[in-house]
TORFI-327208 format. One line per 8 residues: number of its first residue (from 1); their letters; for each residue x, y, z of N, C-alpha, C, O, CB. Coordinates in pm, 1 decimal, always signed. Glycine has a CB too. Layout:
// TORFI-327208
NUM) A) X:Y:Z:X:Y:Z:X:Y:Z:X:Y:Z:X:Y:Z  ...;
This chain:
// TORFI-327208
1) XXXXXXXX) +85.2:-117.6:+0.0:+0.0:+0.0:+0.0:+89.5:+123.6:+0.0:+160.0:+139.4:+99.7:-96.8:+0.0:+122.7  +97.6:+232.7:-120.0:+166.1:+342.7:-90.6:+127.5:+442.9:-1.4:+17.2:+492.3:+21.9:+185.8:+393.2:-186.8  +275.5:+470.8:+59.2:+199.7:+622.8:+174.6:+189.3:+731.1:+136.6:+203.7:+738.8:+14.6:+268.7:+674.4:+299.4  +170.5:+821.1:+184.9:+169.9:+958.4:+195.7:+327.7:+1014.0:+156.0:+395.7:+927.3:+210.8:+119.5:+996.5:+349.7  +374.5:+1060.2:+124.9:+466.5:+1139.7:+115.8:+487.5:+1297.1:+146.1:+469.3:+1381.5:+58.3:+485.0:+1117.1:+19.6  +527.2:+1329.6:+277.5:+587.2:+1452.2:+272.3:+726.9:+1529.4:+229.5:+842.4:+1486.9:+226.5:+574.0:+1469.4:+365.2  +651.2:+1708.7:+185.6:+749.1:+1769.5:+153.9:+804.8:+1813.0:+279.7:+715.0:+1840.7:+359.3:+722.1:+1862.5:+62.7  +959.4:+1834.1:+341.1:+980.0:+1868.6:+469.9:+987.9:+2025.2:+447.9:+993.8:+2076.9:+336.4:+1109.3:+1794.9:+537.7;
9) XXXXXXXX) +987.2:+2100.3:+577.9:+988.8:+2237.0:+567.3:+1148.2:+2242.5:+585.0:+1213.0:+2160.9:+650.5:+889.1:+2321.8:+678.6  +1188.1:+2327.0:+531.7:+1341.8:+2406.3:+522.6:+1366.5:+2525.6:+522.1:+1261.5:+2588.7:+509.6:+1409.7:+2387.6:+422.3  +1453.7:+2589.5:+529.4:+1525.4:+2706.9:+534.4:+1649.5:+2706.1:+472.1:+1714.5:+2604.2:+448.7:+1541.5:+2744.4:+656.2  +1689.2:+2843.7:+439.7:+1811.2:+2856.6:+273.2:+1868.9:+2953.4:+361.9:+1798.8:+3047.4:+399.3:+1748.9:+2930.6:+66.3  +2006.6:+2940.6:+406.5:+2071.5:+3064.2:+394.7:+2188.3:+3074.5:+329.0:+2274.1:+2986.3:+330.9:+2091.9:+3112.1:+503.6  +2201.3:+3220.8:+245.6:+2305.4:+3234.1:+154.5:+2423.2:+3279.9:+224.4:+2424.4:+3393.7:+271.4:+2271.1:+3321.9:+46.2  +2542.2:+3187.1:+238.2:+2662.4:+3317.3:+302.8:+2824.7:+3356.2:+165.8:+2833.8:+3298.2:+57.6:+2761.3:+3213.2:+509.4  +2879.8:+3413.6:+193.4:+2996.8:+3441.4:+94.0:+3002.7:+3319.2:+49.0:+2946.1:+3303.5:-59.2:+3138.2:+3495.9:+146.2;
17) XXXXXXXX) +3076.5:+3181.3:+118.1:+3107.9:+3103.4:+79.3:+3039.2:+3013.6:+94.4:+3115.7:+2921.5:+65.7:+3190.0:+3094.9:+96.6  +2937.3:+2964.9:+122.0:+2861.6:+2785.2:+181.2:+2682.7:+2837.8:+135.6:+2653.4:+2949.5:+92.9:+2885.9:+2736.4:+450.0  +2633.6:+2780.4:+147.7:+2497.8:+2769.8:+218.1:+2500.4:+2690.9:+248.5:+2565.2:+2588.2:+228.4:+2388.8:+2781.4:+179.2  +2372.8:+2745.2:+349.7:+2323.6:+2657.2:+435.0:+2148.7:+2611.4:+520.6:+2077.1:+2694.3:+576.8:+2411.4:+2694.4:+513.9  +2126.8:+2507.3:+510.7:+2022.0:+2441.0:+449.6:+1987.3:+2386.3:+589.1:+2075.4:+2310.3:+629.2:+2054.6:+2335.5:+319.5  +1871.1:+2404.6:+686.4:+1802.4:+2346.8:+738.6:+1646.5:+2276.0:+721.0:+1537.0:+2332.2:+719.4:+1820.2:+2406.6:+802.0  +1668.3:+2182.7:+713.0:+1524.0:+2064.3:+717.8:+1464.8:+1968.8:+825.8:+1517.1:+1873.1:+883.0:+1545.9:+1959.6:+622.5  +1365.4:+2011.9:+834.6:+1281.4:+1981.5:+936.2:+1241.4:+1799.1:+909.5:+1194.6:+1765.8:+800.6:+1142.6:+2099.6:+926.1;
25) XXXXXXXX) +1261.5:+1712.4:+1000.1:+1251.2:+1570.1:+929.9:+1187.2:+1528.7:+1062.8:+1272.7:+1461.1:+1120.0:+1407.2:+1477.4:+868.9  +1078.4:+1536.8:+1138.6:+1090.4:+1458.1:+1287.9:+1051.0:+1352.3:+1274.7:+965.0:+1309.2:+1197.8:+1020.5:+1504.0:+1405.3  +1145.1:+1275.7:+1390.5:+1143.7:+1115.4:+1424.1:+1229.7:+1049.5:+1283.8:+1218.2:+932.9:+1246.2:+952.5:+1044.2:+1438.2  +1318.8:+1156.6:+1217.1:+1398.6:+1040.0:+1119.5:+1565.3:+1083.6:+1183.7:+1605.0:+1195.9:+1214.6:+1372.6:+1075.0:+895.9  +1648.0:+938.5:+1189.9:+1766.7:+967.4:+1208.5:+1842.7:+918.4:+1094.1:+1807.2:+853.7:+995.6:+1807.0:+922.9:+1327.7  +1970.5:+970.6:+1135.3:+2071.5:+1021.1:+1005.0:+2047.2:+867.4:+943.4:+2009.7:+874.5:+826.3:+2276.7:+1078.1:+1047.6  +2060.2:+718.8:+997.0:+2032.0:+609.5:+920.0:+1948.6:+610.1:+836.5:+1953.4:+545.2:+732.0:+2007.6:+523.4:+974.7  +1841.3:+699.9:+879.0:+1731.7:+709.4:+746.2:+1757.3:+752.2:+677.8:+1779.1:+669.2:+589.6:+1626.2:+755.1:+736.5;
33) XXXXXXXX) +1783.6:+887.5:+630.2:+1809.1:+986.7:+507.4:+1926.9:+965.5:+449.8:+2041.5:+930.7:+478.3:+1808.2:+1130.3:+540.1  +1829.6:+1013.8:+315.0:+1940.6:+943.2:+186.3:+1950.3:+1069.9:+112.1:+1838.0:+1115.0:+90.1:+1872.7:+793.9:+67.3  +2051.1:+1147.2:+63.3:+2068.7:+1271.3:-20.5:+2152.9:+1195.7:-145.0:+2187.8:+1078.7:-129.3:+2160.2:+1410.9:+67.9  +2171.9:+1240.0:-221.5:+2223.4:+1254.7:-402.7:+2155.6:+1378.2:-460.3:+2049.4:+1437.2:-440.7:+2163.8:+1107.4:-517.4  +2279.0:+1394.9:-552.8:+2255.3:+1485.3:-659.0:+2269.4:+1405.5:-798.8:+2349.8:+1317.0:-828.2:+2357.3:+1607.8:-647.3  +2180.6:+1456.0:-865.3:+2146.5:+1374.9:-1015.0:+2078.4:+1507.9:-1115.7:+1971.7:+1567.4:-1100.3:+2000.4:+1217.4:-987.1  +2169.9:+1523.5:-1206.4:+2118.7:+1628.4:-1306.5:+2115.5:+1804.5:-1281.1:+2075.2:+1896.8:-1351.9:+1973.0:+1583.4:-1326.4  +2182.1:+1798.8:-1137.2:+2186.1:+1957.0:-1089.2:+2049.7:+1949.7:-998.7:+1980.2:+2051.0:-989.9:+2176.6:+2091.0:-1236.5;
41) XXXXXXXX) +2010.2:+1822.6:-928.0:+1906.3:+1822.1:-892.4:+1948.8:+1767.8:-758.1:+1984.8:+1650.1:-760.8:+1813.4:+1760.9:-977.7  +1952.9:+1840.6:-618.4:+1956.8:+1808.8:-492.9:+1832.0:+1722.1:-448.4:+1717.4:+1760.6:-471.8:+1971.4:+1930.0:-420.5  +1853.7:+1628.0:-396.8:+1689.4:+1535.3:-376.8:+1731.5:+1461.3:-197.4:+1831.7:+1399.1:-162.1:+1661.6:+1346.0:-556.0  +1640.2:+1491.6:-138.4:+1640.3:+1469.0:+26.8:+1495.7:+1363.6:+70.1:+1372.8:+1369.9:+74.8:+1622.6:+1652.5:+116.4  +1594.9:+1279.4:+92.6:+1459.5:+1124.3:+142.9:+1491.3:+1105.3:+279.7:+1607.7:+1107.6:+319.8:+1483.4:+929.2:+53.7  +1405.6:+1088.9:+344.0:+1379.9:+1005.4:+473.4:+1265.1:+926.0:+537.7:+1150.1:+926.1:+493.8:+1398.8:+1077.8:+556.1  +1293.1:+880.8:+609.9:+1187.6:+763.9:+650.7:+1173.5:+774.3:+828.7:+1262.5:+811.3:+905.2:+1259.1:+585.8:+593.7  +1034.2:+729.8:+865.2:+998.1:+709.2:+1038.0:+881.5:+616.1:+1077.9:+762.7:+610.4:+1046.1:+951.6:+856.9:+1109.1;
49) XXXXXXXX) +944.9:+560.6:+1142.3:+794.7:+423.5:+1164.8:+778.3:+496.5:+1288.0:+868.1:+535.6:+1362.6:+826.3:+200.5:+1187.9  +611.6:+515.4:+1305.5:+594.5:+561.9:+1418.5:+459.1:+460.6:+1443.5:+422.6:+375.5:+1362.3:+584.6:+729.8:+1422.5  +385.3:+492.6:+1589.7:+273.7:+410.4:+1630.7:+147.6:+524.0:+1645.5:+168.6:+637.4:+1688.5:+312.7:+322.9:+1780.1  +41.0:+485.7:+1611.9:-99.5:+542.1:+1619.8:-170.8:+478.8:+1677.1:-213.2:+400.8:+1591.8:-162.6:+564.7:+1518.1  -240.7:+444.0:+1814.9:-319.8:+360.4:+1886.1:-251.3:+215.0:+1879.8:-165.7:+182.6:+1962.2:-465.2:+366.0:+1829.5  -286.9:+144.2:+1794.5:-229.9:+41.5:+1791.4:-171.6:+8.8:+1660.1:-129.8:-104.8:+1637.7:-307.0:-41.7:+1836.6  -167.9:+80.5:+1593.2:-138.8:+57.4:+1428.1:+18.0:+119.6:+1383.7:+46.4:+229.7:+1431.0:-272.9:+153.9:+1326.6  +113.4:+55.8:+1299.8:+206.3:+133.4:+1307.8:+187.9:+190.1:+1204.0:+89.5:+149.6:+1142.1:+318.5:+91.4:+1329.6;
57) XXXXXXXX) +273.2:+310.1:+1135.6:+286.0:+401.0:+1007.1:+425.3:+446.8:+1010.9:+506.7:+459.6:+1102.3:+181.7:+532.5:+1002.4  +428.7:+468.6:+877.7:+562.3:+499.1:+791.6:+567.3:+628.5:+762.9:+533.5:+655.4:+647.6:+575.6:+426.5:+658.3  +605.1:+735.9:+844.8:+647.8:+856.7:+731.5:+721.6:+892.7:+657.5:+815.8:+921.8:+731.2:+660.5:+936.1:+750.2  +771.3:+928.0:+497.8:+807.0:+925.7:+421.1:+836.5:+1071.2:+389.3:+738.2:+1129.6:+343.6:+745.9:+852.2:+364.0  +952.7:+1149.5:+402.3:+1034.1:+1258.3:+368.8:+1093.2:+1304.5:+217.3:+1207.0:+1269.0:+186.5:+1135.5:+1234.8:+447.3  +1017.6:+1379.1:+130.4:+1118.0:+1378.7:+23.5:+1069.0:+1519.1:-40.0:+959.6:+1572.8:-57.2:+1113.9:+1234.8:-84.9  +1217.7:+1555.3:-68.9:+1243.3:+1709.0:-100.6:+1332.5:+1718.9:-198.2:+1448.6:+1686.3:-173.4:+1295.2:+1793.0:+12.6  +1296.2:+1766.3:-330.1:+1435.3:+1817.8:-435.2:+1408.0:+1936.9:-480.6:+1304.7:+2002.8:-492.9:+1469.8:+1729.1:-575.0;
65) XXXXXXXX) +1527.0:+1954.2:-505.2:+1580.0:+2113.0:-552.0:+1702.4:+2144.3:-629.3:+1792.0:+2063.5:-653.9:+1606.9:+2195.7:-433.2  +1698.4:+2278.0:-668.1:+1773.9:+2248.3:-785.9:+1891.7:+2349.8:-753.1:+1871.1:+2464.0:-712.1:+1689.1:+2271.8:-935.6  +2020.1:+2294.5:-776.2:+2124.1:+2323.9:-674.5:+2199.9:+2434.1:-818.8:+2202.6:+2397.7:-936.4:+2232.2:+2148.8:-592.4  +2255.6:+2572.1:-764.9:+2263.0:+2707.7:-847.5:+2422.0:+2643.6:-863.4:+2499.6:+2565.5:-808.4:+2224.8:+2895.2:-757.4  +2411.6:+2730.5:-973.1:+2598.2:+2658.2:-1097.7:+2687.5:+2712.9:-953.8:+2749.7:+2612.2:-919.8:+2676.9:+2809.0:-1343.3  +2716.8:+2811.1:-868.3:+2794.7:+2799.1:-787.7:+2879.6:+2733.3:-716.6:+2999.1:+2745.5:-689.6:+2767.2:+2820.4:-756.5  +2737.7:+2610.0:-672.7:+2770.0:+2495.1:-579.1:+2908.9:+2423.1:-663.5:+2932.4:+2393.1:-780.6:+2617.4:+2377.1:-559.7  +2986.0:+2414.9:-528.3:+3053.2:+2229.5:-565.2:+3059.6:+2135.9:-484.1:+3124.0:+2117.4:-380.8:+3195.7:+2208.0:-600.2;
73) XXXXXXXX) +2956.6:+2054.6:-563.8:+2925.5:+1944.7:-538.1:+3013.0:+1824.2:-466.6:+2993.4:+1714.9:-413.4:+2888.4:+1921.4:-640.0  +3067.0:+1868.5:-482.6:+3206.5:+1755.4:-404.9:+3198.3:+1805.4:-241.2:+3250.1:+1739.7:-150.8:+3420.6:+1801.0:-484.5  +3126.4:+1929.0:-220.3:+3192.8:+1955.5:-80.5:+3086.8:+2012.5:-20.7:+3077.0:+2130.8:+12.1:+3324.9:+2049.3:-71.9  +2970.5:+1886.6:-0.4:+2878.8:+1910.2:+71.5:+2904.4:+1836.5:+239.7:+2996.2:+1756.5:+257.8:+2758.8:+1862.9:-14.4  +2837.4:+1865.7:+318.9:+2861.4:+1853.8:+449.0:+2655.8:+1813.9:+502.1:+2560.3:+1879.8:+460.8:+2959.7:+2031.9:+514.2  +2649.2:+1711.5:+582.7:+2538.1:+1687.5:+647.4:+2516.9:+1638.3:+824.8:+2572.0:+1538.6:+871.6:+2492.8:+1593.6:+559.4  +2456.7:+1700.5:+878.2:+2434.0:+1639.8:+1017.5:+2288.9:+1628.1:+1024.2:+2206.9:+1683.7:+951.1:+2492.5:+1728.6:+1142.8  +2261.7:+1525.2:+1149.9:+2097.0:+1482.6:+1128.7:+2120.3:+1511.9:+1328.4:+2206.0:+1469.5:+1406.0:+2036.8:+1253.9:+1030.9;
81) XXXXXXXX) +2002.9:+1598.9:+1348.5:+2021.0:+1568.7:+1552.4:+1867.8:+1614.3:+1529.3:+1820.4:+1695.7:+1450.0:+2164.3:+1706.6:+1702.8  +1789.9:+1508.7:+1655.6:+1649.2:+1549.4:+1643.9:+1575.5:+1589.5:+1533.5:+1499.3:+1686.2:+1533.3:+1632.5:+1636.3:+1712.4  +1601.2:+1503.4:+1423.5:+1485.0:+1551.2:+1371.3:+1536.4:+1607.8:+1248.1:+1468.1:+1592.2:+1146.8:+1408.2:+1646.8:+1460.8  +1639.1:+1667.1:+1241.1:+1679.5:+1837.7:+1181.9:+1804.8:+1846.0:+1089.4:+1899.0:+1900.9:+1146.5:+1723.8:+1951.6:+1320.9  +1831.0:+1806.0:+961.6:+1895.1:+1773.1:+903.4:+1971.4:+1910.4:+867.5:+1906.7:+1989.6:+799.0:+1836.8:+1692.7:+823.9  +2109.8:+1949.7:+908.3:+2159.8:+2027.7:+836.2:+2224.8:+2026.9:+745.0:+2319.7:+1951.0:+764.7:+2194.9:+2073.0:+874.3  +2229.4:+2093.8:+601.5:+2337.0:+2080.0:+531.2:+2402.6:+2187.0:+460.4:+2342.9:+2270.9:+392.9:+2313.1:+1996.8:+457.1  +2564.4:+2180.1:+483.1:+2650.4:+2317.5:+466.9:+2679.4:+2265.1:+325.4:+2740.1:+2158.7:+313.6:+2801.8:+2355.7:+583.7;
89) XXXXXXXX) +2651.6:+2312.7:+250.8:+2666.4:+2344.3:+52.5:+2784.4:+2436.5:+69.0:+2768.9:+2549.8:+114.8:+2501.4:+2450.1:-55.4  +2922.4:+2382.0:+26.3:+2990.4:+2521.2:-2.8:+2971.2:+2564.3:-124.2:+2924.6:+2479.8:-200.5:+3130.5:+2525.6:+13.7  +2995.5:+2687.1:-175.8:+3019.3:+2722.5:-281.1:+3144.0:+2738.4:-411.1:+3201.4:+2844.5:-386.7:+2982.5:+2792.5:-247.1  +3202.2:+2677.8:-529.9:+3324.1:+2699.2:-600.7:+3369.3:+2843.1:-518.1:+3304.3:+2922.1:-449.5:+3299.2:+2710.8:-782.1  +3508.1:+2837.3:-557.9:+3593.1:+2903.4:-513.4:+3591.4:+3046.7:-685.4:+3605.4:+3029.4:-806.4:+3745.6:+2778.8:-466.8  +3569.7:+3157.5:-608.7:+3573.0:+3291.6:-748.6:+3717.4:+3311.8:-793.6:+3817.3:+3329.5:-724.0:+3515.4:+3473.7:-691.2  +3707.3:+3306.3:-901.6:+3850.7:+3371.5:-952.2:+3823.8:+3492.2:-986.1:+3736.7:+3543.0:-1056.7:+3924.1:+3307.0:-1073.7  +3906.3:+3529.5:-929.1:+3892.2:+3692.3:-941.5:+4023.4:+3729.2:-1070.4:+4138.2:+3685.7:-1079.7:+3932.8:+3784.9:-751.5;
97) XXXXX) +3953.0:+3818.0:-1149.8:+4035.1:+3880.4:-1327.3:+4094.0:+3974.6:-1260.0:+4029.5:+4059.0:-1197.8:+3928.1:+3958.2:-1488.2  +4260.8:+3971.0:-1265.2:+4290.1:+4075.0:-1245.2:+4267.4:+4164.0:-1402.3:+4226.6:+4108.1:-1504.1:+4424.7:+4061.8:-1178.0  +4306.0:+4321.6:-1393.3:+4371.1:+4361.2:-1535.2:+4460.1:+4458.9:-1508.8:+4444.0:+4553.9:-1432.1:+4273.0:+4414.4:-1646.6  +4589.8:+4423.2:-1599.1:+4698.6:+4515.5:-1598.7:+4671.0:+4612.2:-1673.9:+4587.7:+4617.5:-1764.3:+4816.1:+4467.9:-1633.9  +4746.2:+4694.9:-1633.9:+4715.0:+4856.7:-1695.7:+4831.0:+4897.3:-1756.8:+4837.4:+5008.4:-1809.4:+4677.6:+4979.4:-1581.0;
């Protein structure tokens, strides 16, 4: 029987070098969640068996997004505590043009 699927709530913040990405996941730990990037496409899964009277249920976490040409991808960073998945995105490094005069 398929479940429900939720979108999790998040937050974006832009800094010089990283963003950084909080998601709301409760009752999933870091064993659950699964991140990849595929096509410039950030995609965030997780999973939670929880109990309802006597019945158990599955909640199902999934979020994608589409990660800006900045990012590099090689040097993402994730922690999962309560619930709350953070993740630090750095950003490529700018080359800055000089010009001689």
């Amino acid at each position: 029987m398929p479940g429900f699927v939720y979108r999790p709530e998040f937050t974006l913040h832009e800094g010089r070098f990283r963003y950084i990405m909080v998601v709301k996941m409760p009752g999933v730990t870091k064993e659950n969640v699964n991140l990849f990037i595929t096509n410039g496409v950030l995609t965030i899964e997780g999973a939670t068996v929880g109990k309802i009277k006597d019945n158990f249920s599955v909640w199902k976490y999934k979020r994608e997004l589409s990660v800006p040409n900045d990012v590099d991808v090689r040097n993402i960073s994730a922690a999962m505590e309560d619930g709350v998945l953070t993740l630090k995105v750095y950003k490529k490094p700018v080359k800055k043009v000089i010009t001689v005069r």
